[in-house]
Backbone as a chain_set.jsonl record, in Angstrom:
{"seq": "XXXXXXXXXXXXXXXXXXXXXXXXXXXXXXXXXXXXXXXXXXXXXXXXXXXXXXXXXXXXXXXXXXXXXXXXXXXXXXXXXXXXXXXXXXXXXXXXXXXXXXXXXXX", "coords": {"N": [[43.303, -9.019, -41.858], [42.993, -5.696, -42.053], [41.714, -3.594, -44.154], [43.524, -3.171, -46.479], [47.061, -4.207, -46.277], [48.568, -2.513, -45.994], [47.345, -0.473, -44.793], [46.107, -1.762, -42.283], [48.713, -2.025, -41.049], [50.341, 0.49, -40.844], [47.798, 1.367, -38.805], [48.081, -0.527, -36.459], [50.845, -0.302, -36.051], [50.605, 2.501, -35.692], [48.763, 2.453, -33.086], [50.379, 0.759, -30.902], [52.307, 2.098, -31.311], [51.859, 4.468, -29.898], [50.47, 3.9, -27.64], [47.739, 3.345, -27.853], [44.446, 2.175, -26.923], [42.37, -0.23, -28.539], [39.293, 0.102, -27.774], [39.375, 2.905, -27.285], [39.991, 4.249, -29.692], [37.762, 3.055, -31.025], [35.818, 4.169, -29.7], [36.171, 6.741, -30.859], [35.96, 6.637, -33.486], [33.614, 6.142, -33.405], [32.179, 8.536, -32.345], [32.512, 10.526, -34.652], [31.133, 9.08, -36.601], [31.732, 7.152, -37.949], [31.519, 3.805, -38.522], [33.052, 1.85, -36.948], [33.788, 0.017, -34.412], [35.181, -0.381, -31.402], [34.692, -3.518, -31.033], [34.982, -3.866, -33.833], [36.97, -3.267, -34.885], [39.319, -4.441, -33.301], [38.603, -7.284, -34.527], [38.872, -6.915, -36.902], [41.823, -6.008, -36.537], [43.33, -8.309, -35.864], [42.882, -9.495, -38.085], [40.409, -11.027, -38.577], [37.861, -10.262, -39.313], [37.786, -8.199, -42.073], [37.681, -4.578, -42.504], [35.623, -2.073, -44.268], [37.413, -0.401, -47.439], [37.032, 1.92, -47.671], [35.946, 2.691, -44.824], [38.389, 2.01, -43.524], [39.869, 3.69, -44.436], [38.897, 6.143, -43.458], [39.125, 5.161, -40.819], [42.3, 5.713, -40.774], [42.613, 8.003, -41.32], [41.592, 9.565, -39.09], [43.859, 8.196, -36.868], [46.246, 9.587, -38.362], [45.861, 11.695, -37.442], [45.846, 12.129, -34.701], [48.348, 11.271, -34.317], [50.098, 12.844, -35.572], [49.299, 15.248, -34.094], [49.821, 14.151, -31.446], [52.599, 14.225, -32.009], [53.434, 16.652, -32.354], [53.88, 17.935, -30.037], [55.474, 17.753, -26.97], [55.339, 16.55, -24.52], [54.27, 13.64, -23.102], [50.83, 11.961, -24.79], [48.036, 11.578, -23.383], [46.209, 9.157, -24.398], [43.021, 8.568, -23.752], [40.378, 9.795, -23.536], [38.018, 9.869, -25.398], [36.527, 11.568, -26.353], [37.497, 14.09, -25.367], [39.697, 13.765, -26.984], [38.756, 14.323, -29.44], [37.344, 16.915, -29.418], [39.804, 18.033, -29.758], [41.222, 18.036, -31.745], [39.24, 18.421, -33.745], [39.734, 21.33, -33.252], [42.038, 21.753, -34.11], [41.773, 21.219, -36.656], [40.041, 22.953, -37.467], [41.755, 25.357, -37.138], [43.647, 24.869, -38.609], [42.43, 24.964, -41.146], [41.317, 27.58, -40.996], [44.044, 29.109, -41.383], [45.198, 28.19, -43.688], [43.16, 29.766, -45.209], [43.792, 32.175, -45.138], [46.241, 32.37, -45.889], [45.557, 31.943, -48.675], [44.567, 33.778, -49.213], [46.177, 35.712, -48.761], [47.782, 35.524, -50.932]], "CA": [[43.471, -7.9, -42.766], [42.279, -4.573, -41.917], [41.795, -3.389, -45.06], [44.716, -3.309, -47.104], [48.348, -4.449, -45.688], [49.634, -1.485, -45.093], [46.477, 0.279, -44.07], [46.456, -2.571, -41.317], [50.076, -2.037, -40.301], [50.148, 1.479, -40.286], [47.122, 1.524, -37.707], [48.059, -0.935, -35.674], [51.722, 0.325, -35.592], [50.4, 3.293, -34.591], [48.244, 2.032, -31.896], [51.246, 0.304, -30.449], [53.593, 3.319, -30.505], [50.921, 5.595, -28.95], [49.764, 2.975, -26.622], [46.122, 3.743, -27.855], [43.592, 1.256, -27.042], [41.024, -0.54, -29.453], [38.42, 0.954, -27.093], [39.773, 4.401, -27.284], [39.813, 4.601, -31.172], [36.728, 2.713, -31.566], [34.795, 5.104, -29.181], [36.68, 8.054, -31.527], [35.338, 6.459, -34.642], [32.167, 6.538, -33.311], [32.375, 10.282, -32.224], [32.861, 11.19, -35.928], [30.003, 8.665, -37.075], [32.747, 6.188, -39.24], [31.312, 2.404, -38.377], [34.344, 1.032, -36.816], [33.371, -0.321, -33.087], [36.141, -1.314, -30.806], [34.881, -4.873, -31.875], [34.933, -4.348, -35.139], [38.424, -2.74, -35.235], [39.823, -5.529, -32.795], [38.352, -7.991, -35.034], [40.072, -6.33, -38.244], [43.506, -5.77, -37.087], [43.585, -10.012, -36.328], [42.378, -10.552, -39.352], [38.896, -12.165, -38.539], [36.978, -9.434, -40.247], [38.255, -6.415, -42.77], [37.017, -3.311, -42.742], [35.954, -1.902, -46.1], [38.637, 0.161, -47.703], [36.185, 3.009, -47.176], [35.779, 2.753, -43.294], [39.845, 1.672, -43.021], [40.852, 5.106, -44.935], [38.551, 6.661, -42.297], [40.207, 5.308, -39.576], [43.618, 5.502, -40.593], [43.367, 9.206, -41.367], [42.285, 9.87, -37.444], [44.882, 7.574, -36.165], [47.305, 10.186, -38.505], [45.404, 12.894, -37.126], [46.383, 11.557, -33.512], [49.721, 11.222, -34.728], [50.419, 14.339, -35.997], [49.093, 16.464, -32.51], [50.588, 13.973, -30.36], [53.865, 14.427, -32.808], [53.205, 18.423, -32.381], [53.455, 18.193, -28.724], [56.594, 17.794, -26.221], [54.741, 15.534, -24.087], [53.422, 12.591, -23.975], [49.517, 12.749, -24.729], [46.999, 9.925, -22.719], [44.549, 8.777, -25.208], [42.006, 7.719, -22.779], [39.194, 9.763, -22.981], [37.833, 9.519, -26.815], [35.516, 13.17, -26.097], [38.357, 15.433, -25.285], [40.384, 14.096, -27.948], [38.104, 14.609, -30.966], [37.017, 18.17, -29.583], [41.023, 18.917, -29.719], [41.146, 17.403, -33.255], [38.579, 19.517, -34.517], [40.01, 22.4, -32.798], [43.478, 21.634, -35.141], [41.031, 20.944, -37.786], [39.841, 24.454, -37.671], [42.724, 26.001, -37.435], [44.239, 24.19, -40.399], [41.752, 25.811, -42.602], [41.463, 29.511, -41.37], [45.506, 29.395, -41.763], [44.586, 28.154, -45.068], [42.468, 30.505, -45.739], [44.674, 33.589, -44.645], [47.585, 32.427, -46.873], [45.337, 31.828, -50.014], [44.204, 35.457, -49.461], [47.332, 36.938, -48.948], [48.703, 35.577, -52.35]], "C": [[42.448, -6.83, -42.416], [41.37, -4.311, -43.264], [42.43, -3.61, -46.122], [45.589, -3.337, -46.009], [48.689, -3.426, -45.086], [48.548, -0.614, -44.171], [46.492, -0.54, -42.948], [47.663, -2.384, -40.411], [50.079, -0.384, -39.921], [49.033, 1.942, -38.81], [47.351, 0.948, -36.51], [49.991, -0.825, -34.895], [51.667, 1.376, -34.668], [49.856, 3.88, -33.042], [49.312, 1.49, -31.018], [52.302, 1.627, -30.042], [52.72, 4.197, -29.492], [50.372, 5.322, -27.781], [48.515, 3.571, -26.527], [45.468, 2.391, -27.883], [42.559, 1.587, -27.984], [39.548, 0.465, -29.207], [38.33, 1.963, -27.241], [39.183, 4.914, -28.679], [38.779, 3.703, -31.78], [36.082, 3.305, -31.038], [34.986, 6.328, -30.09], [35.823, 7.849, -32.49], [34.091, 6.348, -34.711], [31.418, 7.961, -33.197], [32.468, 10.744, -33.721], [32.159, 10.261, -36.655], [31.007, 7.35, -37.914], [32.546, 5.03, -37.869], [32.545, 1.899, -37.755], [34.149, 1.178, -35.079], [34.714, -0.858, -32.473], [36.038, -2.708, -31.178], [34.913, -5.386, -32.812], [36.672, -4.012, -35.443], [39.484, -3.685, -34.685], [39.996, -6.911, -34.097], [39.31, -7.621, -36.453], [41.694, -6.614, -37.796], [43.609, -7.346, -36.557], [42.795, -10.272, -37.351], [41.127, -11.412, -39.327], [38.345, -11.405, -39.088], [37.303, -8.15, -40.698], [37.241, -5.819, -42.774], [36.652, -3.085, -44.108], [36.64, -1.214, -45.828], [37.873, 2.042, -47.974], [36.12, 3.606, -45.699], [37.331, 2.323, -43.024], [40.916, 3.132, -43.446], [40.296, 6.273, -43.746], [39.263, 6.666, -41.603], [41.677, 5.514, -39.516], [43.734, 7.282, -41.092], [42.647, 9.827, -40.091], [43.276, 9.692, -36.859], [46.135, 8.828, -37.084], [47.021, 11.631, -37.761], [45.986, 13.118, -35.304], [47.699, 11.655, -33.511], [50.323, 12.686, -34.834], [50.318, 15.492, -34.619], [49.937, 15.869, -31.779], [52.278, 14.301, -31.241], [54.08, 16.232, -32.498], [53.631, 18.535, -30.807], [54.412, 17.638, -27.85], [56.448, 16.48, -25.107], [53.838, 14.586, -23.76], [51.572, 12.414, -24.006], [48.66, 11.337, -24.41], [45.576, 10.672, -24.041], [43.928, 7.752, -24.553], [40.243, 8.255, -23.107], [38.873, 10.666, -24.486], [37.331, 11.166, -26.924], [36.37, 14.289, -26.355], [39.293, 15.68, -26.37], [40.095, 14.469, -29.351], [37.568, 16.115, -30.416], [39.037, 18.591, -29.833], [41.431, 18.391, -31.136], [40.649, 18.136, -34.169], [39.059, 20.689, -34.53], [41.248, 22.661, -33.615], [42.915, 22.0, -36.383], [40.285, 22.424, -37.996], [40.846, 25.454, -37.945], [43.311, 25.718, -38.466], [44.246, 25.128, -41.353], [41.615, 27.33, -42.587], [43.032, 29.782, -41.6], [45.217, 29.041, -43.078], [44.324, 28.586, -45.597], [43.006, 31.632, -45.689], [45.528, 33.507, -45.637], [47.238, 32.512, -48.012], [44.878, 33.29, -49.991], [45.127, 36.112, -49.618], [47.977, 36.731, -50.092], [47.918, 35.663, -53.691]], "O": [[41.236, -7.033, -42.475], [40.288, -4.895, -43.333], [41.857, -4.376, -46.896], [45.308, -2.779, -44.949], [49.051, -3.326, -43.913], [48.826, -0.162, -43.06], [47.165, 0.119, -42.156], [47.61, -2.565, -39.195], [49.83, -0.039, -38.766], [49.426, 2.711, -37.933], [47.011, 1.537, -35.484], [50.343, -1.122, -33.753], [52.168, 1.493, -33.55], [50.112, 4.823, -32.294], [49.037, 1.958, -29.913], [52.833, 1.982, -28.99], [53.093, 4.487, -28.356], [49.886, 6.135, -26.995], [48.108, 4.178, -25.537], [45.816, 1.539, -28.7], [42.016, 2.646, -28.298], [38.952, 1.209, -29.987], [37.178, 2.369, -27.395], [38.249, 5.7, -28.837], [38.834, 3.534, -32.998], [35.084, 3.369, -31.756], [33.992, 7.049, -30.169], [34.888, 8.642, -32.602], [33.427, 6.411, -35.746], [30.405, 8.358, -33.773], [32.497, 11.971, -33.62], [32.49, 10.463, -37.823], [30.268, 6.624, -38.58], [33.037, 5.114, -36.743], [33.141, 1.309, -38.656], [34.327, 2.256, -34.511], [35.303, -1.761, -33.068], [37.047, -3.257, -31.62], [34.904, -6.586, -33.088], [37.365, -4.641, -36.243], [40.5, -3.85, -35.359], [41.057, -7.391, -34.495], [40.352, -8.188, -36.782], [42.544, -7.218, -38.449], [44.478, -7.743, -37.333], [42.075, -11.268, -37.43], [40.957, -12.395, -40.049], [38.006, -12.094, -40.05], [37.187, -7.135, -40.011], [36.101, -6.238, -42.973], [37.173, -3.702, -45.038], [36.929, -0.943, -44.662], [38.427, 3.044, -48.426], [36.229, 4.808, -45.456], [37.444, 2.326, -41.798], [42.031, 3.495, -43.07], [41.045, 7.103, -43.231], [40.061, 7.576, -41.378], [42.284, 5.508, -38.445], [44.85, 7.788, -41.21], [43.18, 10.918, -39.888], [43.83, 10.621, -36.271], [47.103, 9.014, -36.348], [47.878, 12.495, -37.573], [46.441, 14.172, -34.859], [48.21, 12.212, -32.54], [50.945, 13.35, -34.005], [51.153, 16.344, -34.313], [50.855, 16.537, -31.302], [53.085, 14.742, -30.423], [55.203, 16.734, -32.521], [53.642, 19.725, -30.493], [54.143, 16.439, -27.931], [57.312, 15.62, -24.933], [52.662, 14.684, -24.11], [51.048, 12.871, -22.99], [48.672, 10.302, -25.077], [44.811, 11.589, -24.338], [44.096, 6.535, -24.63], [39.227, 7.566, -23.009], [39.311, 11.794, -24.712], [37.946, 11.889, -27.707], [36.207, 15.183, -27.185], [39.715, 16.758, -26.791], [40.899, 14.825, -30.213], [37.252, 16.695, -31.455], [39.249, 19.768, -30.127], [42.608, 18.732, -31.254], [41.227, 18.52, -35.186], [38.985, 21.326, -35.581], [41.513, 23.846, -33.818], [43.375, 22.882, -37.109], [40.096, 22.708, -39.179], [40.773, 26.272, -38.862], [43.445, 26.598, -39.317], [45.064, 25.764, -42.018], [41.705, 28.126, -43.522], [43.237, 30.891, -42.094], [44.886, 30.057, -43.688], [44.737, 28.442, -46.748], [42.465, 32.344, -46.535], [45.674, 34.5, -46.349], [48.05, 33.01, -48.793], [44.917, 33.876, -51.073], [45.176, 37.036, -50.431], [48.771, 37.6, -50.449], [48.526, 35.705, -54.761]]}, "num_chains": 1, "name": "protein.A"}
């Protein structure tokens, strides 16, 4: 158990469709300071040690964050190299909010 059931399934679904390694998204979750080590995240999704439901909402709203760009994007996106993908994360993550911020002004 990851965390909760579904928080568990959802992550490790999405690791599977994305063909993202443990490695990958435990070097990410380190990049953004959230406790979750490739061997701790391994260890979670078999069930030998949950996450708290603190550090599993963490990771499961990168892994949507992952989702969502590579979902944005025509083709297919290598999650290999943990660095490039959290500066292009942020870089969404910026944009988000000044669009955000443009629309709450204009109304």
């Amino acid at each position: 158990m990851l965390t909760s059931g579904s928080v568990k399934v959802f992550i490790n679904n999405e690791m599977i469709r994305r063909g993202m390694a443990a490695l990958f998204l435990g070097e990410l979750c380190q990049l953004y300071g959230i406790p979750a080590s490739q061997t701790r995240l391994s260890a979670a999704l078999r069930g030998d040690r949950p996450l708290s439901n603190e550090v599993g909402q963490q990771v499961r709203k990168i892994v949507e964050e992952i989702a969502a760009y590579a979902d944005a994007l025509s083709v297919p996106v290598a999650l290999t190299d943990a660095t490039q993908i959290k500066a292009i994360l942020d870089q969404r993550a910026t944009l988000k909010k000044e669009l955000a911020e443009i629309i709450s002004d204009a109304t």
